[in-house]
NUVO-233173 format. One record per atom (N, C-alpha, C, O): residue number from 0; residue in one letter; atom name; x, y, z. Coordinates in steps of 0.05 Angstrom, whole numbers. Atoms other than C-alpha are relative to their C-alpha. Layout:
<nodes>
[node NUM a CA [X Y Z]]
...
</nodes>
This chain:
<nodes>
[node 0 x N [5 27 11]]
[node 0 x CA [214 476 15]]
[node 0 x C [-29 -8 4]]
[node 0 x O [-45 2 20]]
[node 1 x N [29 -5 2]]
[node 1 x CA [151 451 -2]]
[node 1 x C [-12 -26 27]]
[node 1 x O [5 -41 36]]
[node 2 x N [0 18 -16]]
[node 2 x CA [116 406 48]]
[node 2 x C [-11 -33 -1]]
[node 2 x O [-35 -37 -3]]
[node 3 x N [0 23 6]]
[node 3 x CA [122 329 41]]
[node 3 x C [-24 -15 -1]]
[node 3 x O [-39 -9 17]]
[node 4 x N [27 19 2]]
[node 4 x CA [65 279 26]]
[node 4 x C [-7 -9 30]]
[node 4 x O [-27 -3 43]]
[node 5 x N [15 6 -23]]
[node 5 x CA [69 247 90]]
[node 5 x C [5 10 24]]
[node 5 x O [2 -3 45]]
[node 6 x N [0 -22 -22]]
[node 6 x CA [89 317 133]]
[node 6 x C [-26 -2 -2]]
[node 6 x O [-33 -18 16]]
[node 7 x N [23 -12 15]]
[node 7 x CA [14 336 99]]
[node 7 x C [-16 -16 18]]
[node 7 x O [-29 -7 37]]
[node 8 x N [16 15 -22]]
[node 8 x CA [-16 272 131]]
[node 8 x C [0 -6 32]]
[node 8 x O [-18 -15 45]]
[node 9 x N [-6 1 -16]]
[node 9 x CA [18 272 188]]
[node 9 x C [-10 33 15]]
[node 9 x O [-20 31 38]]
[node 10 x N [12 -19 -6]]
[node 10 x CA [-1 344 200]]
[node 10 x C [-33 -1 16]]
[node 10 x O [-44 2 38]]
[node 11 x N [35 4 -3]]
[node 11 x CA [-76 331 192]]
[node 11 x C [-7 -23 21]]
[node 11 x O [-20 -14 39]]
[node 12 x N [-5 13 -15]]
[node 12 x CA [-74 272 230]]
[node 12 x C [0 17 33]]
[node 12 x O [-19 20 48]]
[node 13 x N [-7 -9 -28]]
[node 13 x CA [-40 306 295]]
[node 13 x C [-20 31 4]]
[node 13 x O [-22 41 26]]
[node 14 x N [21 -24 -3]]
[node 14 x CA [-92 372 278]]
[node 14 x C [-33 -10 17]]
[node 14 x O [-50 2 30]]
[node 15 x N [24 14 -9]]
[node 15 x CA [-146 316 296]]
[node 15 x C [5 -13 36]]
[node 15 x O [-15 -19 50]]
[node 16 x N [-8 7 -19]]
[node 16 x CA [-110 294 360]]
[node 16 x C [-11 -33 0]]
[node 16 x O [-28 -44 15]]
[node 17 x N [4 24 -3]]
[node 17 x CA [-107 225 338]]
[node 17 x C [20 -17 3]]
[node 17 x O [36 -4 -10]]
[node 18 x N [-22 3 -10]]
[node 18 x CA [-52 184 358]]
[node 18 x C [15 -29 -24]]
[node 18 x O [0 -48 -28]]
[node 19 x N [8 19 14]]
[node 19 x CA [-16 136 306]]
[node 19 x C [-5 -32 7]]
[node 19 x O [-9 -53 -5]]
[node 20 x N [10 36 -16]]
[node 20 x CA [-30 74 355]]
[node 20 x C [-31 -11 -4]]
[node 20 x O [-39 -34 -7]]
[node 21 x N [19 2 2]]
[node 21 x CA [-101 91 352]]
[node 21 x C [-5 -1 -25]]
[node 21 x O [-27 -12 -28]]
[node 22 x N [11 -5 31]]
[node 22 x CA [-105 104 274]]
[node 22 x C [11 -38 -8]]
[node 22 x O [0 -52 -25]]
[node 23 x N [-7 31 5]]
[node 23 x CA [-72 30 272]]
[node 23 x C [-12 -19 0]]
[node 23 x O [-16 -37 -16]]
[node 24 x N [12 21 0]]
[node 24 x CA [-112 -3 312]]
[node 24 x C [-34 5 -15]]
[node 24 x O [-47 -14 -23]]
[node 25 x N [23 0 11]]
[node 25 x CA [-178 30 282]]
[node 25 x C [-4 -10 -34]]
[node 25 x O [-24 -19 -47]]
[node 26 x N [5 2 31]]
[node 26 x CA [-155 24 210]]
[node 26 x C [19 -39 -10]]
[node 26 x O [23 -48 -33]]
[node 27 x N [-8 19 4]]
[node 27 x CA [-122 -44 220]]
[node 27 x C [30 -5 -23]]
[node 27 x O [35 -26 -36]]
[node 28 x N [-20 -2 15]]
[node 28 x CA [-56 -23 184]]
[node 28 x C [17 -10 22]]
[node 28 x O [10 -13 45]]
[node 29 x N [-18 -2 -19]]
[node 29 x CA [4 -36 216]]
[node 29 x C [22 19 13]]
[node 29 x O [38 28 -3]]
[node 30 x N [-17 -31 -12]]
[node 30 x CA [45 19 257]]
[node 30 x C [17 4 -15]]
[node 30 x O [17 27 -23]]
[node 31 x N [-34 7 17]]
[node 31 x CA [111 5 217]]
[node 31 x C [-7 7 -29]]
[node 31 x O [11 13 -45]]
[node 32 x N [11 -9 27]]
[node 32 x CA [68 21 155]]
[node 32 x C [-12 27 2]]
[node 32 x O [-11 44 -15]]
[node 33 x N [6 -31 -2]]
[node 33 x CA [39 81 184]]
[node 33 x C [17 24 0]]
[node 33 x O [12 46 -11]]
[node 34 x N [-17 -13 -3]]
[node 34 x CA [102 111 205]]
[node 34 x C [19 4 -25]]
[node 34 x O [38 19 -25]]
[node 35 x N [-16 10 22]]
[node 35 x CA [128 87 135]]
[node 35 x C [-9 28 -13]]
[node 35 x O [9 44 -21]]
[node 36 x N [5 -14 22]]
[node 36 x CA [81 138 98]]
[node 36 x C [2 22 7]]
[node 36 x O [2 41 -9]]
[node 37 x N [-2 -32 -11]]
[node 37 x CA [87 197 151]]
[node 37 x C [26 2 -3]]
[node 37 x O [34 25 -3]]
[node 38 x N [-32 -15 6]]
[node 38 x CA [164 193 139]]
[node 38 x C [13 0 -28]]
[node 38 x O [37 3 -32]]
[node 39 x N [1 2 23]]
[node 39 x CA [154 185 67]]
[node 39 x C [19 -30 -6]]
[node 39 x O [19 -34 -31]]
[node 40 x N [-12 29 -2]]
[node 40 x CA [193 116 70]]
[node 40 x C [-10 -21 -20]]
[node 40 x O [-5 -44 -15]]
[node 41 x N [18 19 9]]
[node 41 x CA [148 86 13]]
[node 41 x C [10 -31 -2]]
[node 41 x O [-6 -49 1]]
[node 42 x N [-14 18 6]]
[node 42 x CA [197 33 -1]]
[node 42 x C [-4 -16 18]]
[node 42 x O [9 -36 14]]
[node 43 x N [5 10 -21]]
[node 43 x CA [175 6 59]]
[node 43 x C [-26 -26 6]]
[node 43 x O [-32 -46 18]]
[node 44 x N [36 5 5]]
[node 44 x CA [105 -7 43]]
[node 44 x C [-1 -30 -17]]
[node 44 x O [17 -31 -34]]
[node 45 x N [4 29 11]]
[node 45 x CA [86 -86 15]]
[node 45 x C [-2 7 -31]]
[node 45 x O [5 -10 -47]]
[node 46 x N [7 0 31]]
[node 46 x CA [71 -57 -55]]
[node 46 x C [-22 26 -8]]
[node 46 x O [-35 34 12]]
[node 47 x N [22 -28 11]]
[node 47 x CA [23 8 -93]]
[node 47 x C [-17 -18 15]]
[node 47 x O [-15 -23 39]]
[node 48 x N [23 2 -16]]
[node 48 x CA [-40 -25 -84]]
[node 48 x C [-11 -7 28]]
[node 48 x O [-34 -1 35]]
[node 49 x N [6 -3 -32]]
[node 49 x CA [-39 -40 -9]]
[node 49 x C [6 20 11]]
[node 49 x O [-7 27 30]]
[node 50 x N [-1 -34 -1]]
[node 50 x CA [-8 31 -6]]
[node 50 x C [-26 15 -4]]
[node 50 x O [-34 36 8]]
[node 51 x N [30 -20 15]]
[node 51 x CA [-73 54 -41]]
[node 51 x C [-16 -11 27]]
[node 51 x O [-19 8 43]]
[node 52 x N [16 7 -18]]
[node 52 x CA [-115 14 13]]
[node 52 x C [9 9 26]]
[node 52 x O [-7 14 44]]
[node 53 x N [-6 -12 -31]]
[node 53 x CA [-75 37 73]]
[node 53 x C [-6 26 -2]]
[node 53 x O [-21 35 15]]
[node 54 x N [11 -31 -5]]
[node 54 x CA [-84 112 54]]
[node 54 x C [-33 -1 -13]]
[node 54 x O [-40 18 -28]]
[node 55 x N [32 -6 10]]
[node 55 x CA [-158 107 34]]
[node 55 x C [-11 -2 30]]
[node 55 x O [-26 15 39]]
[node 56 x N [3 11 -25]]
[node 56 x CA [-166 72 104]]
[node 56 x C [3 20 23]]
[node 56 x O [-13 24 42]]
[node 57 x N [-1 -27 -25]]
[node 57 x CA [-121 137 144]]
[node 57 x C [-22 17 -15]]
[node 57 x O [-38 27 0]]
[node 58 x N [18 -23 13]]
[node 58 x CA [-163 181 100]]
[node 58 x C [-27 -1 12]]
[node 58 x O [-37 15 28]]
[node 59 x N [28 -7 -16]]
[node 59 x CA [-230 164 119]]
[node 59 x C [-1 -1 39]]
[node 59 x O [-21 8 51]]
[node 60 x N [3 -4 -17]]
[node 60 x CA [-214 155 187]]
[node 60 x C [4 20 17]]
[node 60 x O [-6 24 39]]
[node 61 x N [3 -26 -16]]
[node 61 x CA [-189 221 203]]
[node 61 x C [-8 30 -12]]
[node 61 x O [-2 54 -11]]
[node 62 x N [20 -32 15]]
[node 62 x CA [-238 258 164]]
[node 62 x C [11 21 -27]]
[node 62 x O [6 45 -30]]
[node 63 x N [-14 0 20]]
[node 63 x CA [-201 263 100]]
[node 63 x C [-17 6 -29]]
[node 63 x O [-38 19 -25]]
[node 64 x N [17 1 15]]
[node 64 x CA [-231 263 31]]
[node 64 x C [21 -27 -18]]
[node 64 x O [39 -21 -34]]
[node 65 x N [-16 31 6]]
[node 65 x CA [-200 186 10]]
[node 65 x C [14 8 -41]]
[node 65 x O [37 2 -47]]
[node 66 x N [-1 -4 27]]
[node 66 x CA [-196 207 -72]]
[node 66 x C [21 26 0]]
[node 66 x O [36 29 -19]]
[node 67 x N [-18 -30 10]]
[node 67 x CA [-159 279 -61]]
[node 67 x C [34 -15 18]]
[node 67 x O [55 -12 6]]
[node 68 x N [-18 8 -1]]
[node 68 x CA [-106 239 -12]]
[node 68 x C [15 -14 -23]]
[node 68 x O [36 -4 -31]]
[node 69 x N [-8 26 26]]
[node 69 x CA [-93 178 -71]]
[node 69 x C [5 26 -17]]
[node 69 x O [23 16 -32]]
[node 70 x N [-2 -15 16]]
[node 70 x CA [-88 244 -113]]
[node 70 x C [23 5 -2]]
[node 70 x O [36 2 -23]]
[node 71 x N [-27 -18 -1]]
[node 71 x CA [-28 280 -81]]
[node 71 x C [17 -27 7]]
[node 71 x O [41 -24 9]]
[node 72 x N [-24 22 -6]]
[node 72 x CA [4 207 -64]]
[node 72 x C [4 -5 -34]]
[node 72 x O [27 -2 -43]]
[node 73 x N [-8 4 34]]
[node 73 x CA [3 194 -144]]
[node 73 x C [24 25 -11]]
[node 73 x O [43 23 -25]]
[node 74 x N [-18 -19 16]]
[node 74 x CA [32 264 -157]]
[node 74 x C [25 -3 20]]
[node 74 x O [46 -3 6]]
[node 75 x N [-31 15 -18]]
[node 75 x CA [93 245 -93]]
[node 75 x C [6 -24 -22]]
[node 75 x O [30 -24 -30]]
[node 76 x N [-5 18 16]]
[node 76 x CA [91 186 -141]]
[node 76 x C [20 4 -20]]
[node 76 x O [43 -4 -20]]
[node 77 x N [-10 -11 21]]
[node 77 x CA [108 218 -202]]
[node 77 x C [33 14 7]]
[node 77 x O [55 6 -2]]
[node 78 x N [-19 -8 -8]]
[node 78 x CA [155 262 -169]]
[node 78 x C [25 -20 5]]
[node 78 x O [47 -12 -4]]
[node 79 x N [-19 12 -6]]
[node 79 x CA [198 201 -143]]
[node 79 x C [8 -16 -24]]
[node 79 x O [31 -21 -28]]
[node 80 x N [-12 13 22]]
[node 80 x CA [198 165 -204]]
[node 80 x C [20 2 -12]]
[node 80 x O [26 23 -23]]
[node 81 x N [-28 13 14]]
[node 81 x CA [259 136 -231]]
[node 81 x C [26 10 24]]
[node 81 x O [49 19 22]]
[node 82 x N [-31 -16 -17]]
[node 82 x CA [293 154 -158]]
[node 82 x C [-13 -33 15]]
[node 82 x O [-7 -31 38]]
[node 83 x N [-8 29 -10]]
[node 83 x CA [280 77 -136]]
[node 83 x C [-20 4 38]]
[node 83 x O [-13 -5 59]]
[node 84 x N [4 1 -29]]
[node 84 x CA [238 95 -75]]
[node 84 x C [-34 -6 1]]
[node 84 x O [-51 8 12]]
[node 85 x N [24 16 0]]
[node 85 x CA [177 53 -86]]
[node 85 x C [5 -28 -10]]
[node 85 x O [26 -32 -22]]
[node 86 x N [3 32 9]]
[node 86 x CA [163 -25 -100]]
[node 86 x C [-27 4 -16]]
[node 86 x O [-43 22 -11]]
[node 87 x N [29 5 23]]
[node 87 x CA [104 -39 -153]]
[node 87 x C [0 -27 6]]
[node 87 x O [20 -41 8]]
[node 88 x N [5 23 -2]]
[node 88 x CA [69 -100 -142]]
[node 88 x C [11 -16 -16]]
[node 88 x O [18 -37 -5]]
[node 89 x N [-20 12 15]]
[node 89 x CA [107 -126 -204]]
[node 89 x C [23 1 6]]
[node 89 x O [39 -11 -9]]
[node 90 x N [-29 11 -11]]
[node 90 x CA [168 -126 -169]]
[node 90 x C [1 -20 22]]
[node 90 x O [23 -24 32]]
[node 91 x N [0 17 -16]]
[node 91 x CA [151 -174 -123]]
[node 91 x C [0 -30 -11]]
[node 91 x O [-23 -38 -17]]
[node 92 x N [-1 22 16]]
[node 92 x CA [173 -244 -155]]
[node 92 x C [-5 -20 6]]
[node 92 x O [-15 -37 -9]]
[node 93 x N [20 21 -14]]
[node 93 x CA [157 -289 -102]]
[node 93 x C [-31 -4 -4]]
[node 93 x O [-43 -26 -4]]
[node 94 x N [28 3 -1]]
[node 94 x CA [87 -269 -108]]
[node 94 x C [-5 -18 -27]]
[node 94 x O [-16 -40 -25]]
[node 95 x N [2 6 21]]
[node 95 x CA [91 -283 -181]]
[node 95 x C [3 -26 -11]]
[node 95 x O [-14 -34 -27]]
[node 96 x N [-4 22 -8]]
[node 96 x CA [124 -350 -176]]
[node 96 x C [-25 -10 14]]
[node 96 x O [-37 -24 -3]]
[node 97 x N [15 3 -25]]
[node 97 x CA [75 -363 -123]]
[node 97 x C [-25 -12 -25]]
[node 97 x O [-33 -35 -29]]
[node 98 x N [29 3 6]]
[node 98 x CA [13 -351 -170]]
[node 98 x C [1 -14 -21]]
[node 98 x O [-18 -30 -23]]
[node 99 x N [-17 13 18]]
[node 99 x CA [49 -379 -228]]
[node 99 x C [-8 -31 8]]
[node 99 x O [-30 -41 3]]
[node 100 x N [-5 15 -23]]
[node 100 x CA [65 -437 -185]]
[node 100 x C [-32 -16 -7]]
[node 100 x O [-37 -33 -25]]
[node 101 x N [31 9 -10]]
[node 101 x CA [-16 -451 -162]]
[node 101 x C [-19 -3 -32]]
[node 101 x O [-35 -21 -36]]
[node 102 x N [14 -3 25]]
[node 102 x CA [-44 -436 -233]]
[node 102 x C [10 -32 -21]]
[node 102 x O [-3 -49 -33]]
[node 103 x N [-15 26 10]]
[node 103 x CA [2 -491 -262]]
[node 103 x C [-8 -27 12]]
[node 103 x O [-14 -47 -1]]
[node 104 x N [13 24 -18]]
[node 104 x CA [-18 -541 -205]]
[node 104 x C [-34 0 -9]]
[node 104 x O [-44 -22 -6]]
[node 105 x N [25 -1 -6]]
[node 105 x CA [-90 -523 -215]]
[node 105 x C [-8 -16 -36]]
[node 105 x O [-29 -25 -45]]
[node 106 x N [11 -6 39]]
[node 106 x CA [-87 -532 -299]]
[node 106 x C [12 -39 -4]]
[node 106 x O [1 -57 -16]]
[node 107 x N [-12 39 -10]]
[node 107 x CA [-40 -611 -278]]
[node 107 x C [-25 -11 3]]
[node 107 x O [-33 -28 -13]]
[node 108 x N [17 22 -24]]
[node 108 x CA [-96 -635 -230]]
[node 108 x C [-19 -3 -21]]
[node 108 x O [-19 -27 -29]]
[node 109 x N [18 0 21]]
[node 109 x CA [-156 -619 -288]]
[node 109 x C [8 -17 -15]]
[node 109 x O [-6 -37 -14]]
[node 110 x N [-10 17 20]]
[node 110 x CA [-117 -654 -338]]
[node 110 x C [0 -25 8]]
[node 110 x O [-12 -44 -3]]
[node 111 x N [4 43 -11]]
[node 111 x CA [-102 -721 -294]]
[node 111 x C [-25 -3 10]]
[node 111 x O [-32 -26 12]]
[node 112 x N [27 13 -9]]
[node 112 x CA [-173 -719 -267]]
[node 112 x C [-18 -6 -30]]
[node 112 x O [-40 -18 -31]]
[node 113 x N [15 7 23]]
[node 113 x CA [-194 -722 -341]]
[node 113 x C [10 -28 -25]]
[node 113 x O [-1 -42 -42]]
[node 114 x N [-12 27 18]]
[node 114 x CA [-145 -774 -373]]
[node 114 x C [-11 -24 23]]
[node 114 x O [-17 -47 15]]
[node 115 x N [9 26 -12]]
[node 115 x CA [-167 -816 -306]]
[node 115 x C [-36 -12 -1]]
[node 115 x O [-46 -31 11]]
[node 116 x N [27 18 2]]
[node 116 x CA [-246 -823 -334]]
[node 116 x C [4 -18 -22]]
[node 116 x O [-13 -34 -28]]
</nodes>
């Protein structure tokens, strides 16, 4: 069997004798997210693009090349597709509501600050 996205990082990683407490606190991820991508767990992860920023982050810090990791996490990507084991930032609906939400309030307040000159 072939060896998993985040066996691969987890490998390289422990080849560097770096520990993931220390890749945490250097790269400011959180452990629970680190352990997320070394057990391939993506579903775990807040959403792709903070995925993309957490592995660009282990990448350069343990001597990685940040563009060939995001490479082989896209092609794990592909691979899992349509098996439900990722979130896309568009699945998150709170957020969406949320910005929704603020954009609506922001487009109100313009309007009554202009019917009140």
């Amino acid at each position: 069997m072939a060896e998993t996205f985040g066996a691969y990082l987890k490998q390289e990683r422990e080849l560097r004798s770096i520990s993931l407490a220390e890749l945490s606190e250097q790269t400011h991820v959180k452990l629970e997210y680190l352990e997320a991508i070394e057990s391939n767990h993506f579903e775990r992860l807040p959403g792709l693009t903070f995925a993309k920023g957490f592995l660009q982050a282990y990448a350069k810090y343990i001597g990685l090349e940040p563009d060939d990791v995001l490479l082989r996490f896209e092609d794990t990507l592909k691979q899992l597709s349509g098996a439900g084991k990722f979130r896309t930032d568009r699945e998150n609906p709170g957020l969406f509501w949320m910005v929704s939400f603020s954009i609506l309030f922001v487009i109100a307040t313009v309007i009554l600050l202009w019917f009140r000159k």
